[in-house]
C-alpha positions in Angstrom: -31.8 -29.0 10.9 -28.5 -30.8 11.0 -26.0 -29.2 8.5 -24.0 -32.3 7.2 -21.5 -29.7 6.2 -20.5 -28.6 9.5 -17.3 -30.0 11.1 -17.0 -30.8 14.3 -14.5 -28.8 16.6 -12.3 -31.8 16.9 -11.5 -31.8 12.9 -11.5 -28.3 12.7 -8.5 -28.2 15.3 -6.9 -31.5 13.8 -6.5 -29.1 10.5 -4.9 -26.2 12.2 -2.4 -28.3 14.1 -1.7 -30.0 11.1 -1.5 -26.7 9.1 0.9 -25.4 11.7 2.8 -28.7 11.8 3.1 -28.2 8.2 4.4 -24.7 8.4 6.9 -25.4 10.4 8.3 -28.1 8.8 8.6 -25.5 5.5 10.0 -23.0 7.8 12.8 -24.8 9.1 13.8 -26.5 5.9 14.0 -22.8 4.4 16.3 -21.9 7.0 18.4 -24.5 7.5 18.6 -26.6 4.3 18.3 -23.7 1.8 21.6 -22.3 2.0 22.1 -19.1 0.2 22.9 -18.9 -3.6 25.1 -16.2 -4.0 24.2 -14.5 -0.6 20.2 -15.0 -1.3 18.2 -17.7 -0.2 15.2 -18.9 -1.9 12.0 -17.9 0.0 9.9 -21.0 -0.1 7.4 -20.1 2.6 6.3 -16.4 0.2 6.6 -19.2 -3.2 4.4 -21.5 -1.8 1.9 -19.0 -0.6 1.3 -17.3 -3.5 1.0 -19.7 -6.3 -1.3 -21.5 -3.5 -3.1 -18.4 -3.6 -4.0 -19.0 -7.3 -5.3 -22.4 -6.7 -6.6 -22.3 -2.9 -9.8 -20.7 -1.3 -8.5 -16.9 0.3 -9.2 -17.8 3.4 -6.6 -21.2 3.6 -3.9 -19.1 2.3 -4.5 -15.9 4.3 -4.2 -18.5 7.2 -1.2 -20.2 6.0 0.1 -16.7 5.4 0.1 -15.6 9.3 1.1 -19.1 10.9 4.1 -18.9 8.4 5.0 -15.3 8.6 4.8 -15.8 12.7 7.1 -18.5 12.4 9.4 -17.3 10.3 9.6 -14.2 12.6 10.2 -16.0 15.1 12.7 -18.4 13.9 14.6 -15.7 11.8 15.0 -13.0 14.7 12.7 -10.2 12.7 10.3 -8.3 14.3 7.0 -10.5 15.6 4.5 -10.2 12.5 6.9 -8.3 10.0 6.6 -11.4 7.5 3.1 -12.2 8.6 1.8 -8.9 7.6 4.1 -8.6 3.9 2.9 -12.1 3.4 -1.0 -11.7 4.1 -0.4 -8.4 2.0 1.1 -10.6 -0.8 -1.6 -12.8 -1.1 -4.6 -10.6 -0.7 -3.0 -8.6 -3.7 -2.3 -11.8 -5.9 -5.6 -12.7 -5.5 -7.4 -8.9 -5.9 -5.5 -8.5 -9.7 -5.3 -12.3 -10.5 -8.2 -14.1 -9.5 -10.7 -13.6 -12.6 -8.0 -15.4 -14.6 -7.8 -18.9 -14.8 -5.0 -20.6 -13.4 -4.9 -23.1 -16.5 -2.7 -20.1 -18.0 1.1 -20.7 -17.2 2.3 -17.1 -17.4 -0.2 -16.8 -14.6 2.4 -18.2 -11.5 5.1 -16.1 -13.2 3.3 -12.6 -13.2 1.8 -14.1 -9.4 5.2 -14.8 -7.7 6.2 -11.0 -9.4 3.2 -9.2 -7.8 3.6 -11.2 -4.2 7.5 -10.9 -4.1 6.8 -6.8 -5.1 4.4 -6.5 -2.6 6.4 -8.3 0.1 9.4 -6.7 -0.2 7.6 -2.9 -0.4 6.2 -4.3 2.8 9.7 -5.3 4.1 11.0 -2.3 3.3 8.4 0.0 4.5 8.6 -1.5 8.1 12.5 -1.9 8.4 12.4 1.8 7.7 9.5 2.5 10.4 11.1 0.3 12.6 14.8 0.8 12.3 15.4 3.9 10.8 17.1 5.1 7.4 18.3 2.9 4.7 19.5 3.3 1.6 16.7 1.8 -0.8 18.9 1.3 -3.6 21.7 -0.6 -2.3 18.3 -2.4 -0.8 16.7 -3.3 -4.0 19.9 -4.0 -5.8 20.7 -6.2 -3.1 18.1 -8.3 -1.5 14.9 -7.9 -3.8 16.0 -8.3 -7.1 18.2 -11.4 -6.8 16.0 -12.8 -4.5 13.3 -12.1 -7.1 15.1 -13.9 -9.5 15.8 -17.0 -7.5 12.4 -17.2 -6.8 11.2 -16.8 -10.3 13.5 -20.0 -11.2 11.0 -22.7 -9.1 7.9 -20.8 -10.0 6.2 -22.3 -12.8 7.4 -26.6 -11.6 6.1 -25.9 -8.2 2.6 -24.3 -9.5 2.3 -27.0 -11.8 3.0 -29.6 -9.1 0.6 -27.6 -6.6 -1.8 -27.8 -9.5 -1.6 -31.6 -10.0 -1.8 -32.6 -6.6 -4.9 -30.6 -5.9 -6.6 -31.9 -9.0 -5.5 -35.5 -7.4 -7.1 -34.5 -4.1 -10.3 -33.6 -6.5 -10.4 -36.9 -8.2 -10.0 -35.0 -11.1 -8.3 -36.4 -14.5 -5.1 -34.3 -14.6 -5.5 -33.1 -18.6 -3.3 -30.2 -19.9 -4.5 -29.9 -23.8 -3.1 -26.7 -25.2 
């Protein structure tokens, strides 16, 4: 009768908070110790929630996806749940087109941080236009999106493959690349 899977409420919360704790440790290293390169900052919080997407259950990284987006709305000044809703958008197309493929292929985080940072910035876009008004989408792309989307492709494959060892760690699992 007694499900030995169940958790108890008290390690369920433990998680969140943790999670959260977490998140805003990310967050505020992003913003403060990730000065700009050239204008454009790297955007840990959408790297690290995508190429977790590859490894991770859905349901972790869609919530890692709004407790990150909420704080780095809040922190940033952008509209409450502009971020959350490009990140959760992010993922849950990462995952849709890339999760039959198995995340021992390492063009995998490259073609995953392209979707995500796409889909994101569409997102971005689409809102700042709802919410703000006109904008001119070229000097848009040719100045936030694709350097951005080049910074973030730089970090992409060393942080999956670090993502990757320490969740086969966690596993027990013998870490064994043989290509």
């Amino acid at each position: 009768m007694d499900n030995p899977q169940r958790y108890k409420i008290e390690e369920i919360v433990w998680h969140e908070v943790r999670t959260i704790v977490l998140l805003i440790v990310i967050v505020i290293f992003q913003k403060i110790f990730l000065v700009s390169i050239f204008g454009v900052s790297l955007n840990l919080l959408l790297l690290l929630v995508v190429l977790r997407t590859l490894i991770e259950p859905i349901v972790t990284i869609g919530r890692w996806a709004l407790y990150g987006g909420l704080l780095l709305d809040s922190v940033s000044g952008a509209w409450l749940g502009m971020h959350s809703i490009g990140l959760i958008l992010a993922v849950v197309t990462v995952f849709v087109l890339l999760s039959r493929i198995t995340s021992e292929n390492w063009i995998l985080p490259i073609v995953a941080v392209i979707i995500g940072s796409v889909v994101y910035h569409f997102c971005n876009a689409i809102l700042l236009y709802v919410l703000v008004g006109s904008f001119n989408v070229l000097t848009y792309i040719t100045v936030v999106f694709i350097p951005e989307l080049l910074i973030i492709l730089v970090p992409a494959l060393p942080v999956f493959l670090v993502l990757r060892w320490l969740r086969s760690m966690q596993r027990g699992e013998l870490p064994l690349d043989v290509y």
